[in-house]
Kinemage of the C-alpha trace (Angstrom):
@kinemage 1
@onewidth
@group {chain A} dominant
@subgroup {mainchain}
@vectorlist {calphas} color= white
{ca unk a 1} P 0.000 0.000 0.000
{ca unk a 2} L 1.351 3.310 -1.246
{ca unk a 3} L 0.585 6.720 0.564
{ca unk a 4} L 1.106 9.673 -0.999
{ca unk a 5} L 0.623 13.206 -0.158
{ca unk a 6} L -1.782 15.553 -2.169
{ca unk a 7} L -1.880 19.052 -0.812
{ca unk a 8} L -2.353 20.505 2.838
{ca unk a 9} L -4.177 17.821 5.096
{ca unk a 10} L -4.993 15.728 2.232
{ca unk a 11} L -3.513 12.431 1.594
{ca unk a 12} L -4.256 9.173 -0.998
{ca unk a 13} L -3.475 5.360 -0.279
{ca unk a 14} L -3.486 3.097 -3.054
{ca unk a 15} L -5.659 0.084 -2.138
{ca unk a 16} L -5.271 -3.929 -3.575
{ca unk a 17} L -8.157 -6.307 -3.477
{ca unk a 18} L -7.027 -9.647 -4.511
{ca unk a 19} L -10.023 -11.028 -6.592
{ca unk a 20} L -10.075 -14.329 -5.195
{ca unk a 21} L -10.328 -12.678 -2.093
{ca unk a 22} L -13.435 -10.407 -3.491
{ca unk a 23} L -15.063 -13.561 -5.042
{ca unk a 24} L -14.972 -15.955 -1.870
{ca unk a 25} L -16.404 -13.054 0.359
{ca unk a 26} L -19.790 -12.152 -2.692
{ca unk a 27} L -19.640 -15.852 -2.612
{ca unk a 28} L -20.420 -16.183 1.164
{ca unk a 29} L -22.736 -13.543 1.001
{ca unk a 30} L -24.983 -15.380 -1.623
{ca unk a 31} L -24.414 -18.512 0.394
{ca unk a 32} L -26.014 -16.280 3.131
{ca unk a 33} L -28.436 -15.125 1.234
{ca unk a 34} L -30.002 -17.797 0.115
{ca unk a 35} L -30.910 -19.203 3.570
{ca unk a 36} L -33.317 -16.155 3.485
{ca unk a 37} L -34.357 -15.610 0.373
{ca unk a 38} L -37.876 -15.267 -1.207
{ca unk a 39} L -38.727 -15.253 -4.822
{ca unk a 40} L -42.206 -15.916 -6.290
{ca unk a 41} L -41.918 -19.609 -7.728
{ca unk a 42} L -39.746 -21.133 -5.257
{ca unk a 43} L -39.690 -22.115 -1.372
{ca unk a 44} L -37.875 -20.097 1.127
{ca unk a 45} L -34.253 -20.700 0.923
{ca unk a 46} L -34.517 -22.512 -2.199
{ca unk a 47} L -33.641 -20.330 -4.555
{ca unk a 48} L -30.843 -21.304 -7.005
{ca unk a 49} L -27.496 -19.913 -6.442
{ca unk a 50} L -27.443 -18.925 -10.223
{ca unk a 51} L -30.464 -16.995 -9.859
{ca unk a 52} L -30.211 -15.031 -6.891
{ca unk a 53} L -26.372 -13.990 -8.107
{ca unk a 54} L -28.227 -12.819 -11.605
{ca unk a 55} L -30.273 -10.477 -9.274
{ca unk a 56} L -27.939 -9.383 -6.316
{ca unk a 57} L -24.636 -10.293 -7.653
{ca unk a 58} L -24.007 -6.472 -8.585
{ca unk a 59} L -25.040 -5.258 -5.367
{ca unk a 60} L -23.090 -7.774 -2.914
{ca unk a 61} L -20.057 -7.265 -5.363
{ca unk a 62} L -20.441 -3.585 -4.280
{ca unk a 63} L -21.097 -4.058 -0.847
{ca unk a 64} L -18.474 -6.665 -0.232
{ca unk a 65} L -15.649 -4.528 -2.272
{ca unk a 66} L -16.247 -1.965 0.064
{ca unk a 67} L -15.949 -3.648 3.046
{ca unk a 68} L -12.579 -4.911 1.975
{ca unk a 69} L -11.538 -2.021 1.069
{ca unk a 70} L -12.663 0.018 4.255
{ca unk a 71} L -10.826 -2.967 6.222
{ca unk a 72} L -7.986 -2.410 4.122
{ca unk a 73} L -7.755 1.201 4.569
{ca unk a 74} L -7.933 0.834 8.537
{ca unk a 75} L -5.020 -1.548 8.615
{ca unk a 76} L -3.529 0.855 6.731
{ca unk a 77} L -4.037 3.930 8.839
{ca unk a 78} L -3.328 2.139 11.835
{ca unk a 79} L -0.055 1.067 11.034
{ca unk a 80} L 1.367 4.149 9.551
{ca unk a 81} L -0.502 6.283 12.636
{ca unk a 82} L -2.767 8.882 10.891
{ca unk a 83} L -4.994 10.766 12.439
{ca unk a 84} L -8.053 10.465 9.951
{ca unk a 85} L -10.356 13.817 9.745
{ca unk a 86} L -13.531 12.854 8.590
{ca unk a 87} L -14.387 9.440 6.519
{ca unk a 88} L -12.534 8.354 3.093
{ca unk a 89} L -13.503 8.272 -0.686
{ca unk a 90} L -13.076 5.137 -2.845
{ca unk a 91} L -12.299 5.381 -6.676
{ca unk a 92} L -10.818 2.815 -9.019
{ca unk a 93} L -6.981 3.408 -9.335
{ca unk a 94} L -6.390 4.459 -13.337
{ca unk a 95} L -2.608 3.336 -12.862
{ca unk a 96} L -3.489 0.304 -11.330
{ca unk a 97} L -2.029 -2.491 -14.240
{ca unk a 98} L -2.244 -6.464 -12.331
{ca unk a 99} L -5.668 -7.997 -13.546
{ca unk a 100} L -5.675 -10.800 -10.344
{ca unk a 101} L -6.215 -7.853 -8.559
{ca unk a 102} L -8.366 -4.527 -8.308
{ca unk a 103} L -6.743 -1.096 -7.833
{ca unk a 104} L -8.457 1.593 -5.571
{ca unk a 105} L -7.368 4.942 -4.367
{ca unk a 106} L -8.680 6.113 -0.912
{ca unk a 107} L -8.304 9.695 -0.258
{ca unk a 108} L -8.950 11.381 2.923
{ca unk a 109} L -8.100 14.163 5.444
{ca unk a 110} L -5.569 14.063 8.465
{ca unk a 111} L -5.649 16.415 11.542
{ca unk a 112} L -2.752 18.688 11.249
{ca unk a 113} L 0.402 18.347 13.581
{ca unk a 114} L 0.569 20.910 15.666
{ca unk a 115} L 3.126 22.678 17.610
{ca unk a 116} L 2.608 25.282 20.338
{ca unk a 117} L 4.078 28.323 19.235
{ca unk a 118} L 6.550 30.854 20.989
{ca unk a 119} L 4.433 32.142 23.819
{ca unk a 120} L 7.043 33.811 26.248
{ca unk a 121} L 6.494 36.560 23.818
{ca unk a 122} L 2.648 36.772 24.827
{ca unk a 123} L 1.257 39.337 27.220
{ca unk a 124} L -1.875 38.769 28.929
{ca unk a 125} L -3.257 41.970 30.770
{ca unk a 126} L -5.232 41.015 33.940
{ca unk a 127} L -7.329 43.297 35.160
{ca unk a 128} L -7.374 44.419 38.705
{ca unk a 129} L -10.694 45.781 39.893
{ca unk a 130} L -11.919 46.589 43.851
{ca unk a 131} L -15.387 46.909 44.067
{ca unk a 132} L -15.642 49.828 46.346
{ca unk a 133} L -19.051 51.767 48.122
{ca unk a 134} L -19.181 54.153 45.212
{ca unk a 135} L -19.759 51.587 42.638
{ca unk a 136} L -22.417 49.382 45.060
{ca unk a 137} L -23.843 53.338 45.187
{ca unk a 138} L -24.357 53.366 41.564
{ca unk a 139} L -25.920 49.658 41.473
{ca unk a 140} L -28.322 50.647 43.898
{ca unk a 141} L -29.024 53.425 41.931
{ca unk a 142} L -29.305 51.493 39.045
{ca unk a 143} L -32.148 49.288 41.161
{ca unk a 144} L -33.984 52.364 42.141
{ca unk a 145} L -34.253 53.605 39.072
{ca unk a 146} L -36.112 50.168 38.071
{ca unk a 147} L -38.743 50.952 40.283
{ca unk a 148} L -39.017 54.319 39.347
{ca unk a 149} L -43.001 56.458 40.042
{ca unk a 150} L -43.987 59.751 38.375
{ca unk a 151} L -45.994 62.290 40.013
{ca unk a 152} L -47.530 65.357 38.199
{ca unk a 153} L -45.807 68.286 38.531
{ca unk a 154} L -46.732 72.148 37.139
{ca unk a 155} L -43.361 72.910 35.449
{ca unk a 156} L -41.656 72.313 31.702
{ca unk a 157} L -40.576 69.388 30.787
{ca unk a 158} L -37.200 68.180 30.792
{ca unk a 159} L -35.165 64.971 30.708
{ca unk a 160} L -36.235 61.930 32.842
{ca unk a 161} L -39.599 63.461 32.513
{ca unk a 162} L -42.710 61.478 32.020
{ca unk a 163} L -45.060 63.300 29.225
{ca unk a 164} L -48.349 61.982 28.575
{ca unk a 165} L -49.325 63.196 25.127
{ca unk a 166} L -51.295 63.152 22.144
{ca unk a 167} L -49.307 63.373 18.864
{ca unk a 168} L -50.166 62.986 14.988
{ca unk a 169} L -47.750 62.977 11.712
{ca unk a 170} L -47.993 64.650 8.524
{ca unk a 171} L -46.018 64.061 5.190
{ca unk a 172} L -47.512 67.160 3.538
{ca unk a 173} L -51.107 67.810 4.524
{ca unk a 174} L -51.551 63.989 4.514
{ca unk a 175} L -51.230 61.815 7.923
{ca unk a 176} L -48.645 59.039 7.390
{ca unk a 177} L -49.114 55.275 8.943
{ca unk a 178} L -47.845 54.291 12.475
{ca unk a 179} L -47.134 58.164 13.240
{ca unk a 180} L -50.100 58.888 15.608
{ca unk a 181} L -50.763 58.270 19.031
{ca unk a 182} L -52.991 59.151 21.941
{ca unk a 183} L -52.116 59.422 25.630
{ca unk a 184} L -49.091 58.205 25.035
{ca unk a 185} L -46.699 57.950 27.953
{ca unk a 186} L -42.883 58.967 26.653
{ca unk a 187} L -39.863 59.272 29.297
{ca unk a 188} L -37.888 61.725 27.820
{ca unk a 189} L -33.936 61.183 26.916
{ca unk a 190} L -34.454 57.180 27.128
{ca unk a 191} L -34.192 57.228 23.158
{ca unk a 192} L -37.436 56.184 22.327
{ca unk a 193} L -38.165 58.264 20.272
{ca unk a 194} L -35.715 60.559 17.844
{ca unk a 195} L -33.798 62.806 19.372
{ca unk a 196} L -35.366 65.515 17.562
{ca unk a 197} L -38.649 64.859 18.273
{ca unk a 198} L -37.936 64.572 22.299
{ca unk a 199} L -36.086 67.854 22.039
{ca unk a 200} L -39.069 69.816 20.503
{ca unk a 201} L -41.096 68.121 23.792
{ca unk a 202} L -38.802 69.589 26.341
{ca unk a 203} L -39.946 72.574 27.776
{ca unk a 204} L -43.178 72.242 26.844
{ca unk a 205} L -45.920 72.306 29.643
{ca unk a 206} L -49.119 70.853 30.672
{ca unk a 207} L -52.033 71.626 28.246
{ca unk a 208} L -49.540 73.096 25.275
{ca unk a 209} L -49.778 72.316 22.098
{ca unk a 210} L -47.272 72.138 19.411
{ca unk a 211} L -46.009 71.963 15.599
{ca unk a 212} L -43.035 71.279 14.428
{ca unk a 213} L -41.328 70.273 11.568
{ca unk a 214} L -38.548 67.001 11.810
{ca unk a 215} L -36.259 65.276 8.950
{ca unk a 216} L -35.776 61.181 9.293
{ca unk a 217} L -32.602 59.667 8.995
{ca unk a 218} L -31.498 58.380 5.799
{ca unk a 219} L -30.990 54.963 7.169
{ca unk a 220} L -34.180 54.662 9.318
{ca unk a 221} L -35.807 51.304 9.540
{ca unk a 222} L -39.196 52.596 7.691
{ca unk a 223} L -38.329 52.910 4.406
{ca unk a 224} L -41.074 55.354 3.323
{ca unk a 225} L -40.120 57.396 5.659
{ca unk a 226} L -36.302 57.390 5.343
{ca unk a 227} L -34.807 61.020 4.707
{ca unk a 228} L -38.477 62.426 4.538
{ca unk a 229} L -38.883 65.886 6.521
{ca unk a 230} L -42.477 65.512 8.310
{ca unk a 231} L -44.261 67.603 10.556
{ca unk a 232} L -45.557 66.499 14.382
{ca unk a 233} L -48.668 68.419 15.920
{ca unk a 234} L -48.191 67.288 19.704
{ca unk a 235} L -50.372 68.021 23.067
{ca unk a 236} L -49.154 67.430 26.317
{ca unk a 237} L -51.503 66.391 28.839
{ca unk a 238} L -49.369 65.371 31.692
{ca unk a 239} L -46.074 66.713 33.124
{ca unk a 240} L -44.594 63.538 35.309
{ca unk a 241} L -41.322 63.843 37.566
{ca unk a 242} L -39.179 60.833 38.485
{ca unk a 243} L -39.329 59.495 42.280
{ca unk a 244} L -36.794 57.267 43.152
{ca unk a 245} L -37.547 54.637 46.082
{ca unk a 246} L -35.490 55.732 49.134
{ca unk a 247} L -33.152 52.675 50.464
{ca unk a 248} L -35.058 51.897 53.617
{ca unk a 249} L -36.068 48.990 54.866
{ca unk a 250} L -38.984 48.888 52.200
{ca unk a 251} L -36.565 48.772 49.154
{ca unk a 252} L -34.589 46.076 51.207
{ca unk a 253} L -37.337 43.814 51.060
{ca unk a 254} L -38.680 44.431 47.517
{ca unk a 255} L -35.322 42.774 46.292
{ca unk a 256} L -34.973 39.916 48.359
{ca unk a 257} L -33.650 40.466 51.787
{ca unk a 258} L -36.501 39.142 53.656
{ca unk a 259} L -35.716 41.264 56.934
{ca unk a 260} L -35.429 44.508 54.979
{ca unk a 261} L -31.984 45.053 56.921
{ca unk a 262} L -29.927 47.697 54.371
{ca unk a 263} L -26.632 46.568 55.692
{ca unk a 264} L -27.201 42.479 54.567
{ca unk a 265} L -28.260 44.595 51.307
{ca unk a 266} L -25.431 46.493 50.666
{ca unk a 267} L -23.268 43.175 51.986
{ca unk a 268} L -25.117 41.136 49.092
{ca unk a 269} L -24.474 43.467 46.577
{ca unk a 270} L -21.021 43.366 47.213
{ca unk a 271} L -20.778 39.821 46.719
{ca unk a 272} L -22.333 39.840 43.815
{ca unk a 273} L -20.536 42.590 42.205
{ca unk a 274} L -17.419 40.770 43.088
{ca unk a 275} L -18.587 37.647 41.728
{ca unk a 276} L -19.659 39.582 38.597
{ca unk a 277} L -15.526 40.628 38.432
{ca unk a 278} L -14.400 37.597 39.089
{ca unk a 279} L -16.016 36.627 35.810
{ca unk a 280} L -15.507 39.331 33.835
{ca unk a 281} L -11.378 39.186 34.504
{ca unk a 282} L -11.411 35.711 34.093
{ca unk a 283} L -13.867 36.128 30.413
{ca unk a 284} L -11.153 38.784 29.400
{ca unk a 285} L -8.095 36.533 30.306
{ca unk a 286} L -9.245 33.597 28.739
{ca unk a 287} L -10.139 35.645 25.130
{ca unk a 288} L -6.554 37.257 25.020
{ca unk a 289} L -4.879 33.603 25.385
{ca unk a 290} L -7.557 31.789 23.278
{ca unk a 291} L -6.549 34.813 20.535
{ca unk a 292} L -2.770 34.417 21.571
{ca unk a 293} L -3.092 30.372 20.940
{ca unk a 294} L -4.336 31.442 17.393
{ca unk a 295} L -1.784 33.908 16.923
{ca unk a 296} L 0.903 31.908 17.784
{ca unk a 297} L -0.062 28.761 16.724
{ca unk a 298} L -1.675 29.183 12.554
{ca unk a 299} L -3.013 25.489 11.795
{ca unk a 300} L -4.338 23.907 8.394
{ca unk a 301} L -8.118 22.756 9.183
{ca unk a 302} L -9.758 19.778 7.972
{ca unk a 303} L -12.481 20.532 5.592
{ca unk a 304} L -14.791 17.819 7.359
{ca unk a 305} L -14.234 19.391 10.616
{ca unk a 306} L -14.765 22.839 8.966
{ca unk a 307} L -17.651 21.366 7.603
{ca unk a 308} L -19.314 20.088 10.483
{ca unk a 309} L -19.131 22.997 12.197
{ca unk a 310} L -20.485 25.420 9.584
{ca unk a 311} L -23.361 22.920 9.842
{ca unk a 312} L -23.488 22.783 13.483
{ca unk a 313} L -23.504 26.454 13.977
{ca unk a 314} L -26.313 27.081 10.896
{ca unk a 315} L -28.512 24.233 12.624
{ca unk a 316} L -27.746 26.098 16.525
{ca unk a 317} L -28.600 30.142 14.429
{ca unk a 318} L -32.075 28.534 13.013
{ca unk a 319} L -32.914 27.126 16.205
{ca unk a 320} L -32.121 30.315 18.157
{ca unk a 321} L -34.379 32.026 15.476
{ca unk a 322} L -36.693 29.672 16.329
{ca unk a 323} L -37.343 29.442 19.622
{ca unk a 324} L -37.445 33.600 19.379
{ca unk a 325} L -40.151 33.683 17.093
{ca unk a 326} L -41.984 30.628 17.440
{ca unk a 327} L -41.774 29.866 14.059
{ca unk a 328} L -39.961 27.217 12.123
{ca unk a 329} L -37.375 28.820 9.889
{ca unk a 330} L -36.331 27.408 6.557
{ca unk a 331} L -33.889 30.155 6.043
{ca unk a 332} L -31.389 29.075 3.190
{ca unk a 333} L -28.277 30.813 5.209
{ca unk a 334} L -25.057 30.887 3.268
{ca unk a 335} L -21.728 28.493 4.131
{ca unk a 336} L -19.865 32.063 3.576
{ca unk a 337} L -21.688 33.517 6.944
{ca unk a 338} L -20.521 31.020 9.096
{ca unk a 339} L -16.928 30.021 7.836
{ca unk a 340} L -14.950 32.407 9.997
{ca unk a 341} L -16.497 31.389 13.279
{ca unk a 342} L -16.351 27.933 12.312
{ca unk a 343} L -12.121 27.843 11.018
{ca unk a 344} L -11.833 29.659 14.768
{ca unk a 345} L -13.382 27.340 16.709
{ca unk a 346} L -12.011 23.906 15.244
{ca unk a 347} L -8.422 25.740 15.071
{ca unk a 348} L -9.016 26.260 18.784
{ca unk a 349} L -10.120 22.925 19.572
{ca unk a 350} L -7.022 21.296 17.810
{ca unk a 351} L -4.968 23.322 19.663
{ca unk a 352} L -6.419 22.682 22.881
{ca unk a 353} L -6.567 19.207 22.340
{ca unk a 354} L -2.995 19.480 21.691
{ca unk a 355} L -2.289 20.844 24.370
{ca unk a 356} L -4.309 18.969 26.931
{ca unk a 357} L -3.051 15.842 25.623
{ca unk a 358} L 0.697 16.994 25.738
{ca unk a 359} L 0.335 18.683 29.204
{ca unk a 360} L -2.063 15.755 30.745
{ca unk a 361} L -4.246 18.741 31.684
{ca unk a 362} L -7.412 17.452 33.016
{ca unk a 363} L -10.428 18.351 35.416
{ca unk a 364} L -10.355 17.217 38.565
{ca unk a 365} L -13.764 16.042 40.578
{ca unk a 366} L -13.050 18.292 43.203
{ca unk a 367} L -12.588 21.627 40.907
{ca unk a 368} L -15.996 20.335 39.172
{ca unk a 369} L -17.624 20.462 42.273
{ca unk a 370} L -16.200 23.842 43.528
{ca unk a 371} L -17.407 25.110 39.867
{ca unk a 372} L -20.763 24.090 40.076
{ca unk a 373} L -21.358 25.668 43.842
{ca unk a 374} L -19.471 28.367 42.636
{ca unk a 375} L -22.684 28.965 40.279
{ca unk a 376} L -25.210 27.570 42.136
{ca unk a 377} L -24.090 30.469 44.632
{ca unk a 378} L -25.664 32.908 42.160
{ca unk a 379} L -29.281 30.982 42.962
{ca unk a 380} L -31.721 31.435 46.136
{ca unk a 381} L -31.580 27.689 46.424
{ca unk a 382} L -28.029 26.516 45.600
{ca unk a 383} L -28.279 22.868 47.000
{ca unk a 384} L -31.273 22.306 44.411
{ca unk a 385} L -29.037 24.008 41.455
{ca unk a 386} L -25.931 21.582 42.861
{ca unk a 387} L -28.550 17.908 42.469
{ca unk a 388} L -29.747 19.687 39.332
{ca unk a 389} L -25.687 19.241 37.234
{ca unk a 390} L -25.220 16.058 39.046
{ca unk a 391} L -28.610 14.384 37.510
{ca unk a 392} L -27.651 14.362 34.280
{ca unk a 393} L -24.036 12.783 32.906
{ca unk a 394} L -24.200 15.787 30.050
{ca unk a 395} L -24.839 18.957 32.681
{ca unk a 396} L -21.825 17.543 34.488
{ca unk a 397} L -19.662 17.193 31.636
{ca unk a 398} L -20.640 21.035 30.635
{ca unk a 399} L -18.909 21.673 34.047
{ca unk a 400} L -15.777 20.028 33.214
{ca unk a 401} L -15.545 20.982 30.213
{ca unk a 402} L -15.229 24.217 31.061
{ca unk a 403} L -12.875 23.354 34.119
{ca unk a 404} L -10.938 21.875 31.536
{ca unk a 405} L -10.276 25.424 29.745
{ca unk a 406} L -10.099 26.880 32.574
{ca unk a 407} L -6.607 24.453 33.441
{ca unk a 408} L -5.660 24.997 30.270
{ca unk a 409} L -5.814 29.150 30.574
{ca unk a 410} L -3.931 28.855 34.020
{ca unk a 411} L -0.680 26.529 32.224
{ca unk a 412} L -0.902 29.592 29.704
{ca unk a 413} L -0.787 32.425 31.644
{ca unk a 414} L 2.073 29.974 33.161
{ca unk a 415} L 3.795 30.623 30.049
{ca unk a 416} L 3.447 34.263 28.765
{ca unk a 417} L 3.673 37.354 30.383
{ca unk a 418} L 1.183 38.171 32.981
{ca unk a 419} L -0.005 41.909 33.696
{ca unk a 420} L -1.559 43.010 36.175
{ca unk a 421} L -3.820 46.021 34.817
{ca unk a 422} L -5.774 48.116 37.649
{ca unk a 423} L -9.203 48.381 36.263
{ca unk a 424} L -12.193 50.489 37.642
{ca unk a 425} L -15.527 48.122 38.011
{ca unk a 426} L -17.284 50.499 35.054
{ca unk a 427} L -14.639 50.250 33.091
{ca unk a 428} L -14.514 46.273 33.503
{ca unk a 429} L -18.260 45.589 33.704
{ca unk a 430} L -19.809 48.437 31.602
{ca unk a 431} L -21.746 51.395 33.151
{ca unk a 432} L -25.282 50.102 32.700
């Protein structure tokens, strides 16, 4: 058996099939076959040899040439060590010359060998971030602003305003669709409504009325009204000023602490904000060495694998679309949309596999288990969440799964240079 390389991640192995070898294996099939056979003029298993190989003997020629040949080609494989990527092709060998035998050319994929690049010329910056009173201030804020009232008030109107108001569109002298509205309650500067239009409504007062003229963006979502100038006539009804809950005892209680104590509020929060960094460092270390272990290690990917994961990732986008609309989608989405993704994750999976293998990383039970409280913490009843991953044999192999790229991360960051980056909690979590 011959192996030759064709290009990349592609190789060919010439096949042999001794005939005699082919001929004793269709004839034990039809032997077999005949035990079972039924055909209208004679008895179950009485069928003449010569008759059922004039009606099968094409198709357990077939079947038996391939199963030499795939028995062949894993002999092959598994004494010359390849890594097979996907499954082979058969095709009769044009060079092939020796008539007591048949010729056939398998040609398949291998995984690529891969070596770890250079990565003592990596830097990984790790952010530092204290969560201090100021920023549990500003979640609390955040909270009360959730459970924001509005009371009337006899003043203008300005942002964070409530306006109750009546309003109606015109493209000319002619009222346009979807542009009208009565009582209609608008908190000004949330965006809900173009800035332009808000901005005309501020200032304006209880029981005023007013026109004004206002241009659409070229790019808005309504296409007959894109780039249109229109005029508004709007009434306002209602002036409405924000109240914010006070943090008392009250507010304690409307989000969970059962005693309404502040101070077991303000403690909770800061657990939770620090669990909240906790993940957000350890999200933002593990993309800069996933990106550095594609950086520093390019790979050739199997077209199977590439394959399979375009398809896996079309099949997860129409199910997402899906379950969001409630409709079955039979969207035709293009290869092209998903190949990028796809070549990233099975580049990173090689790579981890690589190094997993080479390092014997693995998870251990105990760092499972410390995982899985970890986010069952996040949960009013963590013991239930805990009996919930250990049910099921795939929920707990989600959990080491990611412990497992979690030891891999830590031998990185082992490796490169490690920064450590003091980082404010809006700047790390966002200040929404």
């Amino acid at each position: 058996m011959e192996t030759t390389q064709a290009n990349g991640l592609e190789r060919s192995l010439n096949l042999t099939i001794p005939l005699n070898q082919l001929q004793e294996e269709v004839a034990k099939r039809l032997k077999h076959l005949s035990k079972t056979a039924k055909m209208q003029g004679f008895r179950p298993g009485k069928v003449p040899l010569s008759i059922l190989e004039k009606q099968y003997g094409g198709q357990l020629h077939q079947e038996a040439l391939g199963d030499l040949a795939q028995n062949q080609f894993f002999m092959a494989i598994k004494e010359n060590n390849f890594k097979v990527a996907g499954y082979p092709s058969f095709d009769a060998n044009p060079d092939h010359k020796e008539e007591s035998t048949i010729g056939l050319v398998a040609r398949f994929e291998v995984f690529p060998d891969i070596t770890i690049g250079n990565l003592k010329e990596v830097t990984i910056n790790r952010p530092v971030t204290e969560v201090t009173d100021a920023d549990i201030d500003r979640t609390l804020d955040i909270l009360r602003k959730q459970r924001v009232s509005y009371t009337i008030v006899d003043r203008q109107a300005q942002n964070d305003d409530q306006v109750v108001i009546d309003f109606k569109g015109f493209i000319g002298d002619e009222p346009f669709q979807g542009g009208e509205a009565d009582n209609y309650q608008l908190v000004l500067g949330q965006n809900q409504f173009l800035p332009d239009f808000e901005a005309n409504v501020i200032g304006m007062k209880q029981g005023e009325s007013k026109s004004f003229d206002l241009t659409f963006p070229e790019d808005y979502q309504a296409t007959n009204l894109a780039g249109k100038t229109v005029r508004f006539d709007v009434k306002v009804h209602e002036v409405k000023e924000p109240v914010l809950p006070p943090v008392d005892e009250e507010f304690a209680r409307s989000v969970g602490i059962q005693d309404g104590d502040v101070s077991k509020l303000r403690a909770e929060m800061k657990k939770n904000l620090e669990r909240e960094v906790k993940n957000r460092i350890k999200s933002q270390v593990k993309d800069q060495v996933m990106q550095a272990l594609l950086d520093k290690t390019p790979i050739d990917v199997p077209q199977f694998s590439l394959s399979q994961e375009v398809q896996r990732l079309r099949q997860n986008t129409l199910a997402d679309l899906e379950s969001r609309t409630g409709k079955k989608q039979s969207l035709d989405l293009p290869d092209s949309l998903f190949v990028d993704q796809a070549k990233r994750r099975v580049s990173l999976g090689l790579i981890l596999g690589e190094i997993i293998n080479s390092q014997s990383i693995s998870s251990k039970p105990e760092q499972v288990r410390a995982l899985i409280e970890e986010m069952a913490s996040a949960y009013e009843q963590p013991d239930e969440i805990v009996r919930w991953y250990y049910q099921q044999k795939d929920r707990l192999q989600e959990a080491e799964t990611v412990v497992l790229e979690d030891n891999v991360v830590e031998w990185v960051c082992a490796q490169v240079n490690t920064v450590d980056a003091p980082t404010s909690f809006e700047d790390l979590v966002g200040k929404q």
